[in-house]
C-alpha positions as CSV (number, residue, x, y, z in Angstrom):
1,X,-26.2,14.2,20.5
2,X,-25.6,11.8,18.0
3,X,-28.0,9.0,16.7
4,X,-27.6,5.7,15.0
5,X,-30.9,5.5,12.6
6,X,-33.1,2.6,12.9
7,X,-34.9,1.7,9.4
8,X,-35.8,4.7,7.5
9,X,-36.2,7.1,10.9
10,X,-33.7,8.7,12.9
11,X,-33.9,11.1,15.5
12,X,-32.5,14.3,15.2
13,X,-32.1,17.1,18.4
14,X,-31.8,20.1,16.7
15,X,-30.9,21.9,19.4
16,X,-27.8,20.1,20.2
17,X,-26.7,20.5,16.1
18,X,-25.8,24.2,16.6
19,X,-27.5,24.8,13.1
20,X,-27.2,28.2,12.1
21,X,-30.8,28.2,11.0
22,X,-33.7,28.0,12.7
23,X,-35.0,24.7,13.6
24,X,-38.1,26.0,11.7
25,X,-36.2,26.4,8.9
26,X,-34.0,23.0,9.1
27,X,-37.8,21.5,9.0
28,X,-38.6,23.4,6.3
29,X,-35.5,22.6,4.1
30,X,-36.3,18.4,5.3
31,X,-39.6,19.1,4.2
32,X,-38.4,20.2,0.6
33,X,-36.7,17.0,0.2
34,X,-39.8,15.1,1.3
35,X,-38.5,14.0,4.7
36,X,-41.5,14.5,7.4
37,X,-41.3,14.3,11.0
38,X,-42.6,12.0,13.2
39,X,-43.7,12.6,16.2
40,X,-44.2,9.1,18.4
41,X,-45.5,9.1,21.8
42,X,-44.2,6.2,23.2
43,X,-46.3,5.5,25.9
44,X,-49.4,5.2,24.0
45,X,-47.7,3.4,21.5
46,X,-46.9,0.4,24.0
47,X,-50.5,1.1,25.9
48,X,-52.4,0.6,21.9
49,X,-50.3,-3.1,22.2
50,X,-51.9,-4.1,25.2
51,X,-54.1,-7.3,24.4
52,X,-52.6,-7.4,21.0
53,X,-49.0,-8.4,21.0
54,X,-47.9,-11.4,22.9
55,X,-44.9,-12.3,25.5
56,X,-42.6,-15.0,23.8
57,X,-39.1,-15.8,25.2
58,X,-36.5,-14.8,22.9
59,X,-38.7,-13.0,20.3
60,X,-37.2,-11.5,17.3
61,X,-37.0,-8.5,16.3
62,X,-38.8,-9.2,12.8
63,X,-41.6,-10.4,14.7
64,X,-42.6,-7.3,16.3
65,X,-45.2,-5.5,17.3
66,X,-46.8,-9.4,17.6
67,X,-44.2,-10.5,19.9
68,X,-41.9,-9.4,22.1
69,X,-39.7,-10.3,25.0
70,X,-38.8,-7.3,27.3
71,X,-36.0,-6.2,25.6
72,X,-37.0,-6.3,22.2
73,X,-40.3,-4.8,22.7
74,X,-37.5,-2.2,24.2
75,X,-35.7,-2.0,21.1
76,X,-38.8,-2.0,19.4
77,X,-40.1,0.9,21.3
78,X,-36.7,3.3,20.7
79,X,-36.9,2.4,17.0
80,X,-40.1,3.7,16.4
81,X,-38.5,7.1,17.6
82,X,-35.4,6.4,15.2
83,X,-33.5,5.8,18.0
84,X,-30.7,2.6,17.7
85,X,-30.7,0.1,21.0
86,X,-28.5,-3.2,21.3
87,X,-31.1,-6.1,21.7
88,X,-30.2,-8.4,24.5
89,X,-30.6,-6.4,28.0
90,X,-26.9,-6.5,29.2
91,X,-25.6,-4.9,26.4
92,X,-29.2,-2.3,26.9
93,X,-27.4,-1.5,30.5
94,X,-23.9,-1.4,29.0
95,X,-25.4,1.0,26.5
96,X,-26.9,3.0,29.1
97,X,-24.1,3.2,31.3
98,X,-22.4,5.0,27.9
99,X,-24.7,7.2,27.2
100,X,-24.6,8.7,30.7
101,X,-20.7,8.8,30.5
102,X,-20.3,10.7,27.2
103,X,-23.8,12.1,27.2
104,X,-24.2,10.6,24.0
105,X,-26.7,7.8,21.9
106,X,-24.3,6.0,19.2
């Protein structure tokens, strides 16, 4: 798989890298170079929101994690895993319908 990073994260399957290390190891050399893991559950991180951030049509993106509109609290959501999304929610369904086709994120 290939990512597109998103701020300073980007997500990274190891597995599909063909490495010929260890992912232990790929971790350990990141590590070196003072690049950490995240690990980001997504669910609780949208569940911690509830209450707190606010539904406003056509939110931006800068004003997350106060407001969001369904898509970008979306895009929000993937970036925090260092994943790239398009913004508005036909291009989110166009992007989707890719993925499936090449197996792929961009």
């Amino acid at each position: 798989m290939h990512y597109k990073a998103v701020g300073n994260r980007c997500a990274v399957d190891f597995s599909s890298l063909l490495l010929p290390v260890t992912t232990e190891r790929a971790l350990n050399i990141l590590a070196e170079e003072n690049i950490k893991p995240v690990d980001v559950d997504v669910i609780s991180l949208a569940r911690e929101l509830v209450g707190k951030a606010e539904w406003l049509w056509a939110a931006r993106q800068w004003q997350a994690p106060a407001l969001f509109d369904c898509s970008s609290f979306t895009k929000w959501l993937y970036g925090q895993m260092g994943i790239w999304i398009p913004r508005r929610p036909q291009q989110q369904f166009e992007f989707c319908e890719l993925i499936q086709k090449n197996s792929c994120y961009f």
